[in-house]
C-alpha positions in Angstrom: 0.9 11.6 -2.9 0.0 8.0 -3.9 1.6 4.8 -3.8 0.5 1.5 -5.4 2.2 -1.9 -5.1 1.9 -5.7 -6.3 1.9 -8.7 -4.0 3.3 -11.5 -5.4 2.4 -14.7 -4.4 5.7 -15.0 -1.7 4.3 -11.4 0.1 6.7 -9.1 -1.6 5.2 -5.5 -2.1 7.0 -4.0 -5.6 6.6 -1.8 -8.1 7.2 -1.7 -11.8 6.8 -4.8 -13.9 7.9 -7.9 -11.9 9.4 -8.9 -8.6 12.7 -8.5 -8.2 12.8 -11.2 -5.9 11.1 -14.2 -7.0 10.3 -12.5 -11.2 6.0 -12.9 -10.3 4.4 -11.0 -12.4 1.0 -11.2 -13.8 0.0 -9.8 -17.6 -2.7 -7.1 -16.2 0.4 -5.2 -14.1 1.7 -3.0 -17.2 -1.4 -2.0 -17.5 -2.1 -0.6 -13.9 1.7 0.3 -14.0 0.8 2.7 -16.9 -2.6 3.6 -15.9 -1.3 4.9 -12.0 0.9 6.8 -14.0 -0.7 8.4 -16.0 -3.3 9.5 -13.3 -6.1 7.3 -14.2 -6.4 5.7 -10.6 -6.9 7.6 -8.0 -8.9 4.9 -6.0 -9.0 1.1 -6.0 -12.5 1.3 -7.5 -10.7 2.4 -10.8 -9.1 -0.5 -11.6 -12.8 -2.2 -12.8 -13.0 0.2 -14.8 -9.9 -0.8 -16.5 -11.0 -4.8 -17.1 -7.8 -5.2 -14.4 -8.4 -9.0 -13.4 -10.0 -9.4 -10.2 -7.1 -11.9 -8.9 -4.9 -9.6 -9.3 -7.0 -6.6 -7.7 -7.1 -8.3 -4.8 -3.4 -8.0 -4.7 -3.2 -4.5 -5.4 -2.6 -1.5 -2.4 -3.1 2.0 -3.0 -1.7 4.3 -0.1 -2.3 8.0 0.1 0.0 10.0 2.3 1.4 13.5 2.6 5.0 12.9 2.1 6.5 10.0 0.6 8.3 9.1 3.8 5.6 9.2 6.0 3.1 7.0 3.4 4.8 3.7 4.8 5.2 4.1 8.4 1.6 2.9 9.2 2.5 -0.9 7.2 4.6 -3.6 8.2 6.5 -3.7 5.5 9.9 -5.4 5.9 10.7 -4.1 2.6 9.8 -2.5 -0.2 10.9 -2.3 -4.4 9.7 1.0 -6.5 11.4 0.8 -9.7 14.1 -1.7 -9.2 15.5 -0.1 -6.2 15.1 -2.1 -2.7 14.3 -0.1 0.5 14.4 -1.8 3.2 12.4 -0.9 6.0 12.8 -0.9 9.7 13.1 0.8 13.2 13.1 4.1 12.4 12.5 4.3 8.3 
């Protein structure tokens, strides 16, 4: 399994179009947002290939993990939003 999030620029890790906390979005994210859907990254080196502006590659993560819970144990996440939804992460998770 693979998960990809955004930074903005106030640290928050999200998914989908914008943050949900601060509305930071950039124009290239519906593009990865459709693209790691579809199955057209399966590594960070894709997103060249996809004319994804470097700025915003640099604020890109891709994690790979077994199980979905397990992907974000090894990050310090305080949080985290996939799809709207706000998971909040701590001793534990």
């Amino acid at each position: 399994m693979k998960l990809l999030f955004f930074k903005c620029n106030h640290d928050h890790y999200f998914r989908n179009v914008s943050c949900p906390y601060d509305g930071w979005t950039h124009s290239d994210v519906p593009k990865v947002e459709m693209a790691f859907r579809a199955g057209a990254i399966s590594k960070l080196e894709d997103l060249h290939a996809l004319e994804i502006d470097p700025r915003l590659v640099r604020q890109i993560i891709l994690i790979e993990s077994f199980e979905y819970d397990s992907a974000l144990e090894g990050i310090a996440f305080e949080s985290v939003v996939i799809d709207g939804c706000v998971r909040k992460l701590g001793v534990g998770d």
